[in-house]
N, C-alpha and C positions, 0 to 999 in steps of 0.2 A: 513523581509517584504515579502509576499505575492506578486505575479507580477501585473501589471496594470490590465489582464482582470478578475483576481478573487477579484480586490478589487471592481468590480462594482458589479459582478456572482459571488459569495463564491465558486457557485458548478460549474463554470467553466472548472475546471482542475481535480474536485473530489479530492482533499488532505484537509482533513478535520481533526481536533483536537478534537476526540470523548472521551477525559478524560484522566484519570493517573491509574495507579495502585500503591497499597498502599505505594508502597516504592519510587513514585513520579516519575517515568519514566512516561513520556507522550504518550499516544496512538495516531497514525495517521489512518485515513482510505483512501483507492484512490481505484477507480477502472475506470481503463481506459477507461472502454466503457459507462461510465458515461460522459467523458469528451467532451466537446465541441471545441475545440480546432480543425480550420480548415486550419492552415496556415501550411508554411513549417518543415517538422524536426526541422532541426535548431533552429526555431524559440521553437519548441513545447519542444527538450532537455532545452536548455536557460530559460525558464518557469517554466520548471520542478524545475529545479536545485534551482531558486529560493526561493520554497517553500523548497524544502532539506534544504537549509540554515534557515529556521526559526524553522526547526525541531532540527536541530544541537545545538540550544542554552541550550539542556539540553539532560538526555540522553534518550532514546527514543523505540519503537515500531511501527512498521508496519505492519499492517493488511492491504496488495493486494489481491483486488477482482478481479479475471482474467475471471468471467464471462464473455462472449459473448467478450473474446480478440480476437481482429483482425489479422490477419496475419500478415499485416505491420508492428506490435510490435515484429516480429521476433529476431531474434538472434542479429541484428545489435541494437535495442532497447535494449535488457535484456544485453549485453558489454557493451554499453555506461552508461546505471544506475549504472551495477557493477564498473564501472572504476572508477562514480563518487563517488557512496559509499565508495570503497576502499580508495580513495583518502581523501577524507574529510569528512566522519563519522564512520570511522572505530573505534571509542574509545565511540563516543556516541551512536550509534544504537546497541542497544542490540540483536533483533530479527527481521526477517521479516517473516512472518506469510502468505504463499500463499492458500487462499481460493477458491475453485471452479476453479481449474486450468480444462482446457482443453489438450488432450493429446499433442496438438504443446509445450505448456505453461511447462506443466511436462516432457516432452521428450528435449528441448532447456533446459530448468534449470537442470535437472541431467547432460546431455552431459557438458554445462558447469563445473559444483561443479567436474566434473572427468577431465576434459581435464583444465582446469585452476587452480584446487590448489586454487582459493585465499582466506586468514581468511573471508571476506564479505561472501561470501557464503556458508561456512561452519555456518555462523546464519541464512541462508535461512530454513524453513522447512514448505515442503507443507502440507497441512490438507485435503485433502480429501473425509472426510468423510459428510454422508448427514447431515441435518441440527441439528437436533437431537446429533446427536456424536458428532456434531461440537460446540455444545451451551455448553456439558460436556467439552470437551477438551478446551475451553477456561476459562471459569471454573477452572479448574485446572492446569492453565495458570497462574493466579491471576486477569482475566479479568472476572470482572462480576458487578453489579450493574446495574448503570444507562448506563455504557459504553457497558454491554453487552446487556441488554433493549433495545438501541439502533441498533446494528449489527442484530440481532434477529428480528427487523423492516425492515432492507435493506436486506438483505435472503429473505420477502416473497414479496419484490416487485420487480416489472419488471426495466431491467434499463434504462425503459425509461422515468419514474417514478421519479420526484425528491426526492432528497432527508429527510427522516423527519429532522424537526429542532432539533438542539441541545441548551437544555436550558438551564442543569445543568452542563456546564464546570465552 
C-alpha cells in the first residue's frame, strides 16, 4: 500500500509504476525533486519505505531521477535507502538505474559501492549519458514501449512540471 499522502497525490512522493518489461519485472520511477514531501526525515524515510514495500511484491526495477537533487539527500539519505534495500529487497530488486545524476549524486554513490561492499549496490548503475544515449541504453535494457514513451516525456520537461498520466499499465 502506497502512504496516506500519495493515496490522495499519486505524484506526491514521485514513486510511480511506469510498466514491466517483458519478463514481468516491474518498472518504478521517482525522482526526488519531484516530491512534495515537506515534513521531517523521519517522517519522509517512513513514507518512502512504504512505497518500497509495494514495490517488493514482485521483482522489480528502479529508474532514479536525480535531477535538481538537493543536497539534504546527501550521504545520510543515499545509507538509509541502501540499509533499507539491503534489508528487504535484496532478492527482488534487480537494478536501480541512476539517471541525470549530478556530481554530489555520482561522487556519494561511487564513495559508497567502494567503501561499503554491499550486494544492493553493486545493482546500482549510473546512466549518464544525454537523452538520446539514454533512450538507446534503455532500449537495450529491455525497457522500451509505452514504458519508455513514457520516461522520454519526463526528460523533456521541467520538474516542476507534473507528471504525464500513465494509461497503459
Amino acid at each position: 500500500m502506497s502512504c496516506p499522502k500519495c493515496q490522495v497525490d499519486p505524484e506526491y512522493h514521485s514513486f510511480v509504476n511506469i510498466g514491466a518489461l517483458e519478463d514481468g519485472a516491474q518498472i518504478f520511477y521517482t525522482a526526488p525533486a519531484r516530491a512534495k514531501e515537506d515534513g521531517p526525515y523521519d517522517q519522509f524515510i517512513a513514507n518512502f519505505k512504504l512505497h518500497l514495500n509495494t514495490a517488493k511484491e514482485s521483482r522489480w526495477i528502479w529508474i532514479f531521477d536525480c535531477e535538481q537533487m538537493k543536497q539534504s539527500y546527501g550521504f545520510g539519505f543515499l545509507r538509509d535507502l541502501a540499509d533499507i534495500l539491503h534489508k528487504e529487497h535484496d532478492v527482488s530488486l534487480e537494478a536501480i538505474y541512476l539517471i541525470r545524476p549530478n556530481f554530489l549524486v555520482y561522487t556519494l554513490v561511487k564513495t559508497m559501492q567502494y567503501l561499503l561492499r554491499s550486494d544492493i549496490l553493486k545493482k546500482v548503475h549510473i546512466l549518464s549519458e544525454i537523452n538520446l544515449a539514454l533512450f538507446y541504453k534503455f532500449e537495450t535494457l529491455g525497457i522500451y514501449g509505452n514504458s519508455l514513451h513514457w520516461l522520454t516525456e519526463v526528460l523533456k520537461i521541467p520538474v516542476s512540471t507534473p507528471l504525464p498520466k500513465i494509461t497503459y499499465i
